[in-house]
C-alpha positions as CSV (number, residue, x, y, z in Angstrom):
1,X,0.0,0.0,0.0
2,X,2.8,1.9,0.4
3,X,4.0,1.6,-2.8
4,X,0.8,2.8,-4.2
5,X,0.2,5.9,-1.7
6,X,4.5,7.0,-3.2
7,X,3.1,6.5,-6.7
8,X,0.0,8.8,-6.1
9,X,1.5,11.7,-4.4
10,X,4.7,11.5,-7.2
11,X,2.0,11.5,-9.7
12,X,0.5,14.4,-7.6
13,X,3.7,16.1,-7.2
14,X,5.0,16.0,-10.8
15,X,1.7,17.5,-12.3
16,X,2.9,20.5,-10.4
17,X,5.2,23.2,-10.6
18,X,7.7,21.2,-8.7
19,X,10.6,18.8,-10.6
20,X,9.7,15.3,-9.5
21,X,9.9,12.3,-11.7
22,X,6.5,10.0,-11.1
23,X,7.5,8.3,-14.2
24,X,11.4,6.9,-12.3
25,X,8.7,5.6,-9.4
26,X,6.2,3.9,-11.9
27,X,9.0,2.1,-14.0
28,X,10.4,0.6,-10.5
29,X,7.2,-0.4,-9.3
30,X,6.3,-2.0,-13.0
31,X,9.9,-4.2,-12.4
32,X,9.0,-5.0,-8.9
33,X,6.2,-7.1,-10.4
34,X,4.2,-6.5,-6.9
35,X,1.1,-4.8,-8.6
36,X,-1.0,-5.5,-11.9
37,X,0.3,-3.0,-14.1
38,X,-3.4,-1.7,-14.5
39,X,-3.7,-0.8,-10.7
40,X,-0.1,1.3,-11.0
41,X,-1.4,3.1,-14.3
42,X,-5.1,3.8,-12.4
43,X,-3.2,5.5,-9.4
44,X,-0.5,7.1,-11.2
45,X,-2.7,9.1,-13.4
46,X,-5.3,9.5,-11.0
47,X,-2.5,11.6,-9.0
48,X,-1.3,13.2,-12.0
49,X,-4.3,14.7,-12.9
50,X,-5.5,15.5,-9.6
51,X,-2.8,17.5,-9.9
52,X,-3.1,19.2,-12.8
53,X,-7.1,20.2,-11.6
54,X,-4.9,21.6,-8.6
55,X,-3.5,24.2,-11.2
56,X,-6.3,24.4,-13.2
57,X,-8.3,25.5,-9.8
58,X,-5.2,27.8,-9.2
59,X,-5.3,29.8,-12.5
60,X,-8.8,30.0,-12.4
61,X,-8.7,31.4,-8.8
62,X,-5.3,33.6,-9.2
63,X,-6.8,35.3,-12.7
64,X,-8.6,37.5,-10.2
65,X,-6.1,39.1,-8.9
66,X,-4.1,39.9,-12.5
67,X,-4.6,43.6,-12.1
68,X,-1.8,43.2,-9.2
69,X,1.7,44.5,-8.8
70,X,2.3,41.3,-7.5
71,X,0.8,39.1,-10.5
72,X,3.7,36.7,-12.3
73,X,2.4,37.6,-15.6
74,X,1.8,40.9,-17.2
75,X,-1.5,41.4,-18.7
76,X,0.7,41.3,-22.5
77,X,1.4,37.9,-21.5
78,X,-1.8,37.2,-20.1
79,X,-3.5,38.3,-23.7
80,X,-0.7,36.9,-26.0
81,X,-1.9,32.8,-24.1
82,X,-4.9,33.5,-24.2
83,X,-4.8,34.5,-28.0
84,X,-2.6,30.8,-28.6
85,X,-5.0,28.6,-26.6
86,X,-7.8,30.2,-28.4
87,X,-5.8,29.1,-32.0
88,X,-5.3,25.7,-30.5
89,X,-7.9,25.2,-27.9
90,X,-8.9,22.7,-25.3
91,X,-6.8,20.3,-28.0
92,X,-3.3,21.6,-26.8
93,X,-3.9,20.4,-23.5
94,X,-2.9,17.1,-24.9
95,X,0.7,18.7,-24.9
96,X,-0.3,18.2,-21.1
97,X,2.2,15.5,-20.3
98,X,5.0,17.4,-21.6
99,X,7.6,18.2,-19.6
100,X,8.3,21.6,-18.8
101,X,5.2,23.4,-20.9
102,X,2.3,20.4,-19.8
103,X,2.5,21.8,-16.0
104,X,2.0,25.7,-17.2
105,X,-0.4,24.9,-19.9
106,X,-2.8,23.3,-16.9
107,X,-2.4,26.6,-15.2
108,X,-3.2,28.8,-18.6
109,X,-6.1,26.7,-19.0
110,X,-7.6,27.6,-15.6
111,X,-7.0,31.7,-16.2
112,X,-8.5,31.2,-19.4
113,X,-11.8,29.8,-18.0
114,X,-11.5,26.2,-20.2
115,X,-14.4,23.9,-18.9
116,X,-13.5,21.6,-16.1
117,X,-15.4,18.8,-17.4
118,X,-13.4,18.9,-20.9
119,X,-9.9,20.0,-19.5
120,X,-10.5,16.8,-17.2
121,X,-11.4,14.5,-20.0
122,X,-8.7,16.0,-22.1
123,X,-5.8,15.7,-19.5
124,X,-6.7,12.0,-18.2
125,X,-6.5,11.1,-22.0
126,X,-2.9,12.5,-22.4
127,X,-1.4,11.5,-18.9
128,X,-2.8,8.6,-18.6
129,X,-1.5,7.6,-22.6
130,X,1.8,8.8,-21.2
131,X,1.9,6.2,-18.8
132,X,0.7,3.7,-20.7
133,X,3.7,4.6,-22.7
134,X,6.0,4.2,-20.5
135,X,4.1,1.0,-19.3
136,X,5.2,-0.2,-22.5
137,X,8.5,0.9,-23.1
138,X,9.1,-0.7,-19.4
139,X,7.3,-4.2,-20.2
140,X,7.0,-4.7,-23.9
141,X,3.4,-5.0,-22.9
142,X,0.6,-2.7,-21.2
């Protein structure tokens, strides 16, 4: 149970701002042969994108407060994302899984108001193919 608990909150983790590698846990814990590999995909995306709703929820929340000194991101920047994801839409949060833009892009899709119910559906789709990618690669096999 253990194992499971350290592959959620990686999974959790990594969907955030923060540089931890959920997939290094998920490949050792598809060796250890302890787990069907179904149950270690199921909990590892579940984390994931619980926490990518985490900075969804953020963005949406934080948009509010744009007008301050304070804000990360000029309102130039603010207009110029929300200008790309309306070229690519809710489809570019299949990039999701991708490191270094996926985590940001969750965030962007929050301040720009994107649907929970799609950016969920859309998000579970890509992180959860990305471990079953790497499910794969690990086992020949999903």
């Amino acid at each position: 149970m253990v194992e499971l608990v350290s592959l959620f909150l990686a999974g959790l983790i990594a969907a955030t701002l923060l540089p931890v590698q959920s997939e290094a846990v998920l490949v050792a814990l598809l060796l250890s042969g302890t787990h069907p590999t179904w149950l270690l995909l199921a909990v590892a995306t579940a984390g994931n994108v619980l926490g990518s709703m985490v900075n969804w929820g953020l963005g949406r929340f934080l948009i509010g407060f744009s007008d301050r000194r304070w804000f990360p991101l000029s309102q130039r920047q603010i207009a110029r994302a929300g200008g790309w994801y309306r070229r690519w839409g809710h489809w570019s949060l299949l990039a999701s899984w991708l490191p270094l833009v996926g985590d940001p892009l969750t965030l962007a899709a929050g301040m720009l108001k994107e649907p929970f119910w799609r950016f969920a559906l859309v998000v579970t789709l890509a992180k959860g193919g990305r471990y079953a990618a790497v499910a794969w690669i690990t086992l020949g096999t999903i």
